[in-house]
C-alpha positions as CSV (number, residue, x, y, z in Angstrom):
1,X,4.8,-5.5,9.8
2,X,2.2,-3.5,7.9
3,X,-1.4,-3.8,8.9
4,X,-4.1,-3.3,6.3
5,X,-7.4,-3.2,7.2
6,X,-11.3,-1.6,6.0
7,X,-14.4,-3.1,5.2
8,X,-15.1,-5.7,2.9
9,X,-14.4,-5.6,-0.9
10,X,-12.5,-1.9,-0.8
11,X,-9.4,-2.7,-2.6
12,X,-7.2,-3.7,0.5
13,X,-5.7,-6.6,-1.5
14,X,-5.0,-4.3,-4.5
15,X,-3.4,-2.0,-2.3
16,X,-1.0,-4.5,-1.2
17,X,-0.5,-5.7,-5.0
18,X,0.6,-2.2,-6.1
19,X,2.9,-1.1,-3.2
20,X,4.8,-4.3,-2.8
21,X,5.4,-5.2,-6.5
22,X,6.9,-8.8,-5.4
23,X,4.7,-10.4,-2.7
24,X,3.1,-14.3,-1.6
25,X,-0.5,-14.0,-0.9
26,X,-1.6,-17.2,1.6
27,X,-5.0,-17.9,1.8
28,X,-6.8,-18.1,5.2
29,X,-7.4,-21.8,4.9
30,X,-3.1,-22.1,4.7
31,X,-2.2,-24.1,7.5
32,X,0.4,-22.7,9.8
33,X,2.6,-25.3,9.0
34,X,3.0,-23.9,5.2
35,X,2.9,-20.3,6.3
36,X,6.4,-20.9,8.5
37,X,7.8,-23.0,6.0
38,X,7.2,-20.0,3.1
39,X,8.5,-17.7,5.8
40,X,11.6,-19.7,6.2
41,X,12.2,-19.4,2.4
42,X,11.1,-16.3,1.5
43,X,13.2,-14.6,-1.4
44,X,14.5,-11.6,-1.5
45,X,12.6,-8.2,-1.0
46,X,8.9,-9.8,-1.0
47,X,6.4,-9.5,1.2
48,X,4.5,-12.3,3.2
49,X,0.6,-11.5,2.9
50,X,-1.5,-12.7,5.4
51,X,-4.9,-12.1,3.5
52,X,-8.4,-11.8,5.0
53,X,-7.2,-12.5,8.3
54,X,-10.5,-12.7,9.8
55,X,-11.5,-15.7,7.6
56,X,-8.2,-17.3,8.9
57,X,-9.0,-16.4,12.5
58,X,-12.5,-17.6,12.4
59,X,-11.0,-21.2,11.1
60,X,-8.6,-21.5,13.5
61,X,-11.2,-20.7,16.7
62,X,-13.4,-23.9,14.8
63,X,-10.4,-25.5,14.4
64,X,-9.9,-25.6,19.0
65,X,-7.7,-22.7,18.9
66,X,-8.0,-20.1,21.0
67,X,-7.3,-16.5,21.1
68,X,-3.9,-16.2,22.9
69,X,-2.4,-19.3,20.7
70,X,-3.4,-17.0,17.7
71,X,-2.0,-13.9,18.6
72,X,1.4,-16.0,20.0
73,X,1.5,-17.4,16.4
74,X,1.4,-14.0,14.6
75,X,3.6,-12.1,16.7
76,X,6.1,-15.2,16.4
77,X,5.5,-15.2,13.0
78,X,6.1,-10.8,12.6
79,X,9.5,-11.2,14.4
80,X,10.6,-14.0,11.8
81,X,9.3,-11.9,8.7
82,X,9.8,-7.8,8.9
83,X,8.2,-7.5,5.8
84,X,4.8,-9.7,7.2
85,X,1.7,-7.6,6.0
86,X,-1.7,-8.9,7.1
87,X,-5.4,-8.1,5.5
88,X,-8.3,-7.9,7.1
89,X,-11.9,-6.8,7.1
90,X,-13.0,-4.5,10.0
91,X,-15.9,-7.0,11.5
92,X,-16.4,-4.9,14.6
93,X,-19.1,-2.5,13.6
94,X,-23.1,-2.9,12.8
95,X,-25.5,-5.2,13.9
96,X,-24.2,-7.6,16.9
97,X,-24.7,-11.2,15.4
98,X,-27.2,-13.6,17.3
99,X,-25.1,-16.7,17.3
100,X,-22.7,-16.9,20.3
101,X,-19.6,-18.4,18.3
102,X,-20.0,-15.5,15.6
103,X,-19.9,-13.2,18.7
104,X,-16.5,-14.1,20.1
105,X,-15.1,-14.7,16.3
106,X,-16.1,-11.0,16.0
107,X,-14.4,-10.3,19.6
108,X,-11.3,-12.4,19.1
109,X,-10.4,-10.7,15.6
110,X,-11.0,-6.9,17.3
111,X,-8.6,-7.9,20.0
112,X,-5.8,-9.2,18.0
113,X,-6.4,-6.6,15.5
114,X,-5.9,-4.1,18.1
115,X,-2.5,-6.0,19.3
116,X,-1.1,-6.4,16.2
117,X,-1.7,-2.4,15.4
118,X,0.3,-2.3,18.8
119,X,3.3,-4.0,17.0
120,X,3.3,-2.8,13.4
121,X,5.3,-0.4,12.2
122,X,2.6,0.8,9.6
123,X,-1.2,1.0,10.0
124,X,-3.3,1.7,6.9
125,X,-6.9,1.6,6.8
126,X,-8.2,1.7,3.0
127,X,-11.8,3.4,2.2
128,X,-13.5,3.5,-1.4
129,X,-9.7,2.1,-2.4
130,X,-8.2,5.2,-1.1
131,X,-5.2,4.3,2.1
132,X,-5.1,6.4,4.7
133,X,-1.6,6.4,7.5
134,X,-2.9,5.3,10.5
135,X,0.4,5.2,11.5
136,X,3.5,5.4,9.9
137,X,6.7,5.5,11.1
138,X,9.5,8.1,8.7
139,X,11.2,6.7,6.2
140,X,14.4,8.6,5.0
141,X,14.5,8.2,1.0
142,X,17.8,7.3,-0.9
143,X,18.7,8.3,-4.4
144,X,20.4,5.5,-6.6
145,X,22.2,6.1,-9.9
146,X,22.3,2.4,-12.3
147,X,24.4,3.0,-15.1
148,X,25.5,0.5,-17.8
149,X,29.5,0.6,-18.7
150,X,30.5,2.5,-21.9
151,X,30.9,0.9,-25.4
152,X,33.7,-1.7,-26.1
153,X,34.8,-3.7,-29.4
154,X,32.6,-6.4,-28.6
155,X,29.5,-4.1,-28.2
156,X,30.4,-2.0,-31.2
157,X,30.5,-6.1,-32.8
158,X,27.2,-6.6,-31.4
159,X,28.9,-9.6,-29.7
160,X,27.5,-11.1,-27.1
161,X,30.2,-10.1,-23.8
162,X,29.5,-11.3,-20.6
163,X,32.9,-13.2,-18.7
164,X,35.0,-11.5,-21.6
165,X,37.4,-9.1,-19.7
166,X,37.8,-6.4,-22.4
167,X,38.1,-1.9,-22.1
168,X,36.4,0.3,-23.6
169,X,36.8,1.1,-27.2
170,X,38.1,4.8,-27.7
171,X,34.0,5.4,-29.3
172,X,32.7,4.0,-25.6
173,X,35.4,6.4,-24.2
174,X,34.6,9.1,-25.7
175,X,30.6,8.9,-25.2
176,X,31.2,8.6,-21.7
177,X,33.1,12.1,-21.3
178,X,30.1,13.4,-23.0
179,X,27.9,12.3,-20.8
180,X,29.5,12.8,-17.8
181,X,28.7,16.8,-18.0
182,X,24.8,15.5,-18.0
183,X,24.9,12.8,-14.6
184,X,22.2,13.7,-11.4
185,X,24.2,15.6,-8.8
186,X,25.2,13.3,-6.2
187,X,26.2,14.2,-2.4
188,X,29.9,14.3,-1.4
189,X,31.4,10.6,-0.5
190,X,28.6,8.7,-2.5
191,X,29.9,5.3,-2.0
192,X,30.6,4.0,-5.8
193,X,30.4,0.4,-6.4
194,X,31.5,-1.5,-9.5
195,X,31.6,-4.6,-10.9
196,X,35.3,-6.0,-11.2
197,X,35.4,-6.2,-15.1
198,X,38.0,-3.7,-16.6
199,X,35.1,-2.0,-18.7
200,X,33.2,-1.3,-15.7
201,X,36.2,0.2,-13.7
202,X,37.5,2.1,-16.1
203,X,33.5,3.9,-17.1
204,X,33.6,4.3,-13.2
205,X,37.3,6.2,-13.3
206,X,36.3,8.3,-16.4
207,X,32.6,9.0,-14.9
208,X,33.5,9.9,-11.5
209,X,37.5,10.7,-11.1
210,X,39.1,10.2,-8.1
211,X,36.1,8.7,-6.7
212,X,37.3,5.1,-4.9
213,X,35.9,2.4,-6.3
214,X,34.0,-1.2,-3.9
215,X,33.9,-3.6,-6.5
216,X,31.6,-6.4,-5.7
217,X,32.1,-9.3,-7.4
218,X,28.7,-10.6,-7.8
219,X,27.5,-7.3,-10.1
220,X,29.6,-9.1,-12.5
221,X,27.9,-9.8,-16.3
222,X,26.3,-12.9,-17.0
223,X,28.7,-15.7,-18.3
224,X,27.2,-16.7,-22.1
225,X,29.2,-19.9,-22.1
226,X,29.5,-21.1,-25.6
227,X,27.8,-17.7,-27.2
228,X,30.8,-15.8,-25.2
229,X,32.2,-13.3,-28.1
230,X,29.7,-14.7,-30.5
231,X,27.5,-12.3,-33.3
232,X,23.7,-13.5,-33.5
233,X,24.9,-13.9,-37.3
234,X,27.9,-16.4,-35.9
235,X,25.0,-18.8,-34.1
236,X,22.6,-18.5,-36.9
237,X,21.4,-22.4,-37.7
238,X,23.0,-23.6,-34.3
239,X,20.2,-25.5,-32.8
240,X,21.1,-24.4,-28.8
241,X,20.9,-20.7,-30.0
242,X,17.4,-21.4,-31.9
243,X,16.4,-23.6,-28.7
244,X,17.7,-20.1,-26.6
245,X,15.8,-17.6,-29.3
246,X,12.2,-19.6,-28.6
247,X,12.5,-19.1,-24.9
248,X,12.2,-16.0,-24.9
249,X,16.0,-16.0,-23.4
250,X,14.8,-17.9,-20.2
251,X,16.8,-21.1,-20.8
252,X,20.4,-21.7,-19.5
253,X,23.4,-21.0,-22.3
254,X,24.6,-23.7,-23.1
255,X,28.7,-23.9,-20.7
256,X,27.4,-20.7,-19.0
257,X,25.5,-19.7,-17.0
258,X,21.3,-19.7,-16.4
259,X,19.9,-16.5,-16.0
260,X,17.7,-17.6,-12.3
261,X,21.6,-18.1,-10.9
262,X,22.2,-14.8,-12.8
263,X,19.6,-12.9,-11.2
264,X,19.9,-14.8,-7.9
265,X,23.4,-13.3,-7.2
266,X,23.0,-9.8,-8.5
267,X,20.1,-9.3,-6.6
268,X,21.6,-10.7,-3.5
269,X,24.8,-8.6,-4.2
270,X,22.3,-5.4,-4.4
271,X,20.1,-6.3,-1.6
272,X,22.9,-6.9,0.9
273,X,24.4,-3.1,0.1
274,X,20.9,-1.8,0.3
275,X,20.3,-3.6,3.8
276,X,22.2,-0.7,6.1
277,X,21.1,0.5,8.9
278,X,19.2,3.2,8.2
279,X,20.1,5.9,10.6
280,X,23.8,5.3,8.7
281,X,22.9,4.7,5.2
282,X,23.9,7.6,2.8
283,X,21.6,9.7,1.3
284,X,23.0,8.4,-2.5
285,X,24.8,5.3,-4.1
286,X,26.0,5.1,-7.3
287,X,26.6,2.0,-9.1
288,X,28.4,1.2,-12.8
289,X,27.6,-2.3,-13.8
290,X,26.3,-4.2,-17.0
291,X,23.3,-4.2,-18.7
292,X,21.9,-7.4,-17.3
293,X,22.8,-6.4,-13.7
294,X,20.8,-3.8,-14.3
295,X,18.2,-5.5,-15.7
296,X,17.9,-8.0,-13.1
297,X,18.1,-5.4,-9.9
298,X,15.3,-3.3,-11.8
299,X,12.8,-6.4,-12.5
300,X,13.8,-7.4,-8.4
301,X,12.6,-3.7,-6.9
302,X,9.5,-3.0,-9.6
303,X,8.0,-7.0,-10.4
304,X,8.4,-6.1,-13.9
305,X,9.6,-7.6,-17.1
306,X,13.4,-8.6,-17.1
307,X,13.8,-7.0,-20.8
308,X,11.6,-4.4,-19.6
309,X,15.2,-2.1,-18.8
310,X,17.5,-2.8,-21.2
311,X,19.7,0.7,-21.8
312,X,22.6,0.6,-24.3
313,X,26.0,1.6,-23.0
314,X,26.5,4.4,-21.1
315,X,23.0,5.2,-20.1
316,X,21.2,4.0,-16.9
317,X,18.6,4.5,-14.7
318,X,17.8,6.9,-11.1
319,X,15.4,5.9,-8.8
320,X,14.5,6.8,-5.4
321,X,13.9,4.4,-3.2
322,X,12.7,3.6,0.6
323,X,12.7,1.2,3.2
324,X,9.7,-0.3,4.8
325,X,8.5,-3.3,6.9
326,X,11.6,-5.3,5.7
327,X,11.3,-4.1,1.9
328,X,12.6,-1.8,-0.4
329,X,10.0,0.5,-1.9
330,X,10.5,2.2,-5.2
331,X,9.3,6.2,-5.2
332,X,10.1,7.4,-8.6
333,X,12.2,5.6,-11.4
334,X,13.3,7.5,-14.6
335,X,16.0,6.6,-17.5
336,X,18.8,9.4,-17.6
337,X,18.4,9.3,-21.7
């Protein structure tokens, strides 16, 4: 759990926005009902916002509750959700209110601000928008190296190959021995992971010999259905493909597959490798996948556009990443070319 706290209006919710690119904000007025039932179905690497906590505590003590049934409902609530961050305004300082019942609101929120401080792993106050680490436990950092396979026919065709189980053409080959000489150092016994299609095994072998291969079947491609092996020229006038074109390639293809499935799996394939223990996680990972895969894990870690990181073959991206109150945090993110 993260707590972020300062006075009012300094850019404590903005602060959340930027670090945790995917996050739910809930409202104070969300009754605790919702909040456990978005906690229960929270996707992957997103944080659960608790904002302006003192408005929420302030209903709850003119809703009957009291104190300890608040604090027993947020520390229930940080052990269900590691990546729980709660927002709130520091109400404890300046003029002591006249009216009894905005006294003990102003009590009861400095009490189980200063027990939930007790249990969170990070403590950031925010002043004129700037944080400042109250307390911060280390986080090691971890390099990881995206690349896209090397060229086959069907990319030289500008075909459309997801399922299709095809090598690389001698060009996509060739372009990969080039660029090998030019790949980020990375620390002896990386762990390599591929996906299980011959073109990404085979990039894998010629980018990293000898290297043993975990192929995880889930990195996989995304199946095009009836566009499988298919030029944009070949589905000109179909109405599916114009229906696909409009959508800004959002909707399902037609047999295939839908690209919210697509991205569902990858990310839960990439997630679950990233979720080691961190005193045993190695320093690097490397992973040769498709474009899409990469796509997808990219828009997952930086809330960004899905066609935001298209790379053509052979190229990829290195990013340094960290863990933190049940997230993955991007540190730096560059393309290799």
């Amino acid at each position: 759990m993260e707590l972020v706290l300062g006075g009012r209006a300094c850019g404590k919710t903005d602060y959340v926005r930027e670090k945790y690119k995917s996050c739910i904000l809930l409202a104070p007025d969300t009754p605790w009902e919702e909040i456990r039932e978005k906690a229960r179905v929270l996707p992957l690497d997103t944080a659960l916002v608790l904002d302006r906590l003192h408005e929420g505590i302030r209903l709850a003590l003119e809703g009957g509750k009291d104190r300890e049934e608040i604090l027993a409902f947020l520390t229930a609530l940080a052990r269900e959700v590691p990546s729980l961050v709660v927002v709130t305004d520091e109400i404890g300082c300046g003029i002591v209110p006249l009216d009894p019942f905005d006294r003990r609101w102003r009590e009861v929120t400095g009490r189980i601000g200063t027990e939930l401080a007790k249990q969170a792993g990070t403590v950031t106050r925010i002043q004129c928008g700037i944080p400042q680490a109250l307390k911060c436990a280390p986080h090691p950092r971890q390099k990881v190296l995206l690349l896209r396979h090397g060229k086959t026919r069907g990319n030289l065709e500008r075909r459309y190959i997801g399922r299709t189980d095809e090598p690389l053409c001698p060009e996509g080959r060739q372009e990969l021995l080039e660029k090998r000489r030019n790949l980020p150092a990375t620390a002896p016994g990386t762990p390599l992971y591929v996906s299980p299609l011959l073109r990404c095994r085979e990039s894998a072998d010629l980018l990293f010999p000898g290297v043993p291969k975990i192929p995880v079947s889930d990195l996989r491609e995304i199946d095009f259905g009836r566009f499988e092996g298919k030029r944009a020229e070949d589905l000109s006038g179909d109405p599916a493909y114009q229906a696909w074109i409009d959508s800004g390639g959002t909707l399902p293809f037609p047999e295939g597959e839908a690209r919210d499935h697509f991205e569902a799996r990858t990310d839960a394939a990439f997630w679950k490798i990233l979720q080691q223990d961190p005193e045993e996680m190695p320093p690097d990972l490397i992973f040769v996948v498709h474009g899409g895969t990469i796509m997808s894990v990219l828009s997952l870690l930086t809330g960004k556009d899905y066609y935001d990181f298209q790379v053509p073959n052979g190229d990829g991206y290195q990013l340094v990443l960290h863990r933190e109150n049940g997230c993955v945090l991007v540190d730096s993110l560059r393309r290799l070319s």
